[in-house]
ZANUDO-715652 format. One line per field, with one value per residue (C-alpha): residue number from 0; residue in three letters; x, y negated, z. Coordinates in Angstrom, 3 decimals, always signed. Each point is the difference from the previous one (the first is absolute). Layout:
BEGIN
num [NUM / ...]
residu [ala / ...]
px [X / ...]
py [Y / ...]
pz [Z / ...]
END
This chain:
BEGIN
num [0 / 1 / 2 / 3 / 4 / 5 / 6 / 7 / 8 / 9 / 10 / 11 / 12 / 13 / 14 / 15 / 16 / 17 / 18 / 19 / 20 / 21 / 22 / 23 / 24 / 25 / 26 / 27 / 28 / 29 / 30 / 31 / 32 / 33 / 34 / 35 / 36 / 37 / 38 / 39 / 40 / 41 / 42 / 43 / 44 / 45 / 46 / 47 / 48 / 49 / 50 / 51 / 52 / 53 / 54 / 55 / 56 / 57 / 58 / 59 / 60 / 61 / 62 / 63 / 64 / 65 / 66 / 67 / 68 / 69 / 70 / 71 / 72 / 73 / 74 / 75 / 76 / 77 / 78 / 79 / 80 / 81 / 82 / 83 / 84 / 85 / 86 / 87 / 88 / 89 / 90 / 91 / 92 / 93 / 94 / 95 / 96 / 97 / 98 / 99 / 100 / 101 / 102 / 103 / 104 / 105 / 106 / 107 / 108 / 109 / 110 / 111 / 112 / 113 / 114 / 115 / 116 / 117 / 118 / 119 / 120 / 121 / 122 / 123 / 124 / 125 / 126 / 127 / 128 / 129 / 130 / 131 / 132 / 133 / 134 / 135 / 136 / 137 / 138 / 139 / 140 / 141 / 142 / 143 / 144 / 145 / 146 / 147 / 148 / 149 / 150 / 151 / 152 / 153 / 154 / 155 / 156 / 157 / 158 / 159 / 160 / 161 / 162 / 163 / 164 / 165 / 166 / 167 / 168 / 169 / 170 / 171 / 172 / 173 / 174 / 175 / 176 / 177 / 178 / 179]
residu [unk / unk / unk / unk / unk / unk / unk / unk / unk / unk / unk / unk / unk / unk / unk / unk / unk / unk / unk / unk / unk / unk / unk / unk / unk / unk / unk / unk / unk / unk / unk / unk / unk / unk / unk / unk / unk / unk / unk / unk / unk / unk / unk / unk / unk / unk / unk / unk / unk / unk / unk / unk / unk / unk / unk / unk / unk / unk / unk / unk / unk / unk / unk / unk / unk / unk / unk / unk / unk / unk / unk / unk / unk / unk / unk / unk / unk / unk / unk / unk / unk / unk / unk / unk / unk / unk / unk / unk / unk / unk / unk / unk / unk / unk / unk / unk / unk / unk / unk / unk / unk / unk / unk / unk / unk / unk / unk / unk / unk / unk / unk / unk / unk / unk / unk / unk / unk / unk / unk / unk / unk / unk / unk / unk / unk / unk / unk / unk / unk / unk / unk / unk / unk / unk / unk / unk / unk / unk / unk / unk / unk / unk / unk / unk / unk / unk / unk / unk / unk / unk / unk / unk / unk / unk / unk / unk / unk / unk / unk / unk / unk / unk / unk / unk / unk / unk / unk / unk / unk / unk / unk / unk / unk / unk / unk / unk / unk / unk / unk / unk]
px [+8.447 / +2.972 / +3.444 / +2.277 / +2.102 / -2.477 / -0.830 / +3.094 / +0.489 / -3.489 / +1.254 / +3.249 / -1.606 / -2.483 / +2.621 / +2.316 / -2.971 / -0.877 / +2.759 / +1.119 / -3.379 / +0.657 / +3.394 / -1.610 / -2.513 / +2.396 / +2.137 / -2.928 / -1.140 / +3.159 / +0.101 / -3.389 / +0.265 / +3.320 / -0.886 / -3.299 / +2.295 / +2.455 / -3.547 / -1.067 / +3.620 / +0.122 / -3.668 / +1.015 / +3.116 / -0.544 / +2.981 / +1.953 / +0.203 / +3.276 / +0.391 / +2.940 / +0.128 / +1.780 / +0.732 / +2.351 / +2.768 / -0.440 / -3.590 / -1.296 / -3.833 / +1.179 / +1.645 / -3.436 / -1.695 / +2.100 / -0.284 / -4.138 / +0.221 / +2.478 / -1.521 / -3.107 / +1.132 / +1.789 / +3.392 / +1.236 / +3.633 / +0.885 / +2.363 / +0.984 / +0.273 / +0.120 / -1.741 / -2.962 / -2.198 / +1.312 / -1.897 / -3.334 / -0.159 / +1.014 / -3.166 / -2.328 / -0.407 / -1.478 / +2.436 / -3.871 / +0.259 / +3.889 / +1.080 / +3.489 / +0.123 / -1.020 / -0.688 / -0.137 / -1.501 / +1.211 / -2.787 / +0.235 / -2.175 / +0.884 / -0.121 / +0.705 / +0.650 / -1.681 / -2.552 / -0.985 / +0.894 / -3.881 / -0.747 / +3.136 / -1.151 / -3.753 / +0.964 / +2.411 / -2.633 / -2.272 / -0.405 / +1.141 / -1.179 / +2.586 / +0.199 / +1.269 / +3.222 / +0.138 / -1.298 / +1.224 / +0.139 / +1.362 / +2.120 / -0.129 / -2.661 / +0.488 / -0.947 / +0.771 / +2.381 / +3.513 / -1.648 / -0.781 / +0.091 / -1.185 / -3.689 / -0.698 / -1.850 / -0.973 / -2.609 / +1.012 / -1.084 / +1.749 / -0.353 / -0.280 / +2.460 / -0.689 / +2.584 / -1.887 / +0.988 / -3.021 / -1.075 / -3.093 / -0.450 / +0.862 / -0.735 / -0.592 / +2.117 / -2.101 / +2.100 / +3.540 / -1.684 / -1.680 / +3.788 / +0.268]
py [-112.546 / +2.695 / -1.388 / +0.445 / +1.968 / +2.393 / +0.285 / +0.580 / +2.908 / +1.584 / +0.190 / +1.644 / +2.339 / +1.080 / +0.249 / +2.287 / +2.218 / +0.006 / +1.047 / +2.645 / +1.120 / +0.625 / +1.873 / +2.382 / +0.872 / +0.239 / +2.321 / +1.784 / +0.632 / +0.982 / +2.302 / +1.387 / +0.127 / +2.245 / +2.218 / +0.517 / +0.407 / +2.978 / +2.040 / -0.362 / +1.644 / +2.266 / +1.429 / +0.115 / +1.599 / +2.942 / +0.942 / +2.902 / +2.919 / +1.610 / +3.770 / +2.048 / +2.749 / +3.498 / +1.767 / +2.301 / -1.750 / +1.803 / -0.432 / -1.810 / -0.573 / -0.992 / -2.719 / -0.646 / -0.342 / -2.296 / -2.327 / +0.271 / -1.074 / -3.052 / -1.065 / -0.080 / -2.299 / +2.502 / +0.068 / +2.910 / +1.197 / +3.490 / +2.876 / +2.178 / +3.934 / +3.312 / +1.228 / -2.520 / +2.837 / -1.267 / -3.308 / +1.400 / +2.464 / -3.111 / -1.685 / +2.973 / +0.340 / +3.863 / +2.471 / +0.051 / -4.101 / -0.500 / -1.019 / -1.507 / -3.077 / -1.410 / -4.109 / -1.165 / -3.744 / -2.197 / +0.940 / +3.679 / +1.426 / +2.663 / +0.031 / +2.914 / +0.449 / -1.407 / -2.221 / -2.485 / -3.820 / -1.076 / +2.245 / -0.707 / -3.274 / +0.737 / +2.549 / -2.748 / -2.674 / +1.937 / +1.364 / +2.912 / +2.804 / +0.775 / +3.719 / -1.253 / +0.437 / -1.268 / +0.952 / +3.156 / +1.560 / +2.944 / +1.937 / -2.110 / -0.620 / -0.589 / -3.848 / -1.543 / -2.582 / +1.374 / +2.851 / -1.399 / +2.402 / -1.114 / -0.818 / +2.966 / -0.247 / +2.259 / -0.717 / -0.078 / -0.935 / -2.511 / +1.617 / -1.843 / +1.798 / +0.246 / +0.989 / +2.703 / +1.791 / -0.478 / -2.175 / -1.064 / -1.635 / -3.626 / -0.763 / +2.275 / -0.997 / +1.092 / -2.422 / -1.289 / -3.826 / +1.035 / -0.073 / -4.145]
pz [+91.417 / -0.015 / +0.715 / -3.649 / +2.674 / +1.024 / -3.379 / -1.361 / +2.898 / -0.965 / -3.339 / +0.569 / +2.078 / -2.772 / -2.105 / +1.764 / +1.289 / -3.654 / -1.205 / +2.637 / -0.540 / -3.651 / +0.108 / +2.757 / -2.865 / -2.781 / +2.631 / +1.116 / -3.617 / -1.089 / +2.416 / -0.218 / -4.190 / +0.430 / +2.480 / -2.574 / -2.697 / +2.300 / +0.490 / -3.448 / -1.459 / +2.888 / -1.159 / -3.258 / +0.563 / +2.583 / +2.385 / -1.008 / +1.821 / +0.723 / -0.181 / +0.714 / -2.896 / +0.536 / -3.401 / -1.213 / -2.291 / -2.947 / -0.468 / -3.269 / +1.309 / +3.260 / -2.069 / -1.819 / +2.802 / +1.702 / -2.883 / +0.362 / +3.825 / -0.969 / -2.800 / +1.779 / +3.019 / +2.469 / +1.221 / +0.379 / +1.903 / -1.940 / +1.974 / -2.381 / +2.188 / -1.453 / +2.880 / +2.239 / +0.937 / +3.139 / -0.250 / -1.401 / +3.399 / +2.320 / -1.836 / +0.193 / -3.919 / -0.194 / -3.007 / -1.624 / -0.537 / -0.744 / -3.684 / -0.839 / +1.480 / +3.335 / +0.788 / +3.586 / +0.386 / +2.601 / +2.456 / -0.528 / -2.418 / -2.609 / -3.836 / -1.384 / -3.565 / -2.830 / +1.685 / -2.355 / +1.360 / -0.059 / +2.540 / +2.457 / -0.172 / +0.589 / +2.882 / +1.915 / -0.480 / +1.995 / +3.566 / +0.416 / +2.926 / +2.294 / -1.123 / -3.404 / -1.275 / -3.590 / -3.920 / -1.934 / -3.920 / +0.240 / -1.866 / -3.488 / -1.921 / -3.575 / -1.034 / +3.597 / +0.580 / -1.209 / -1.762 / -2.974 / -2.762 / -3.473 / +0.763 / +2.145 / +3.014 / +2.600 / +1.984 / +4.174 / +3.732 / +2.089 / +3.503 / +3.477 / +2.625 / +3.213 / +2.815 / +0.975 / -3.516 / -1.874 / -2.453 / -1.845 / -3.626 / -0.005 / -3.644 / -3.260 / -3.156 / -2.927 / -2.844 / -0.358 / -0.008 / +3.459 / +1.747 / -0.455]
END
């Protein structure tokens, strides 16, 4: 019926179709199974957040508090000035808000002082309104980040700045455990 000639070319044919066929699947899987695996680590492993940290050089819970960011997946570029008043006016952070260290993320905002890392991150997942300017504890509340002392703890608000030189509450912190 079939000619062992055309027979022999249909099954060539098959053959390489086949098996062209097959490689573009391994490749395609391959493909599709890594980039599945890259989103999986990347949800697992949030991307840090960079913050430029002003501080004077002397300062022990400046120190502290540095460690809390890092440890808790910021990175964090310190300048170590006697004086950055300077910086907190170009960034519109009120004398009534200021404590002893400022932190600038990449996109502008403002942490200043103790600000506990859980709430950096929860801020800078979030949308902010355009009058916002960043998260402050001030002065320094006893039992925040890098002012640990023994086991006290004093209770304290995280405010919400606003460039306009107010601020409301962002978040009451009634218990050391509440800050991570």
């Amino acid at each position: 019926m079939f000619s062992t000639k055309f027979t022999l070319n249909l099954i060539t044919t098959l053959v390489v179709v086949c098996t062209l066929a097959s490689c573009s699947d391994k490749t395609a899987l391959a493909t599709k199974t890594d980039s599945s695996v890259a989103a999986k680590s990347q949800k697992l492993k949030p991307q840090s957040i960079a913050l430029d940290v002003y501080k004077s050089p002397n300062c022990g819970c400046c120190k502290k508090w540095l460690s809390h960011i890092n440890d808790n997946g910021f990175e964090s570029k310190v300048y170590s000035n006697d004086d950055f008043s300077v910086i907190k006016n170009e960034k519109g952070i009120a004398p009534r808000y200021r404590s002893c260290h400022t932190a600038i993320s990449t996109n502008g905002y403002v942490f200043e002082g103790h600000v506990p890392a859980k709430f950096i991150q929860k801020f800078m997942q979030a949308t902010q309104a355009v009058d916002v300017i960043g998260l402050s504890v001030p002065a320094m509340p006893v039992g925040s980040p890098g002012m640990e002392v023994d086991d006290r703890f004093q209770p304290y608000q995280i405010l919400l700045l606003k460039s306009d030189g107010t601020s409301e509450v962002y978040a009451h912190v009634q218990s050391y455990k509440e800050q991570f």
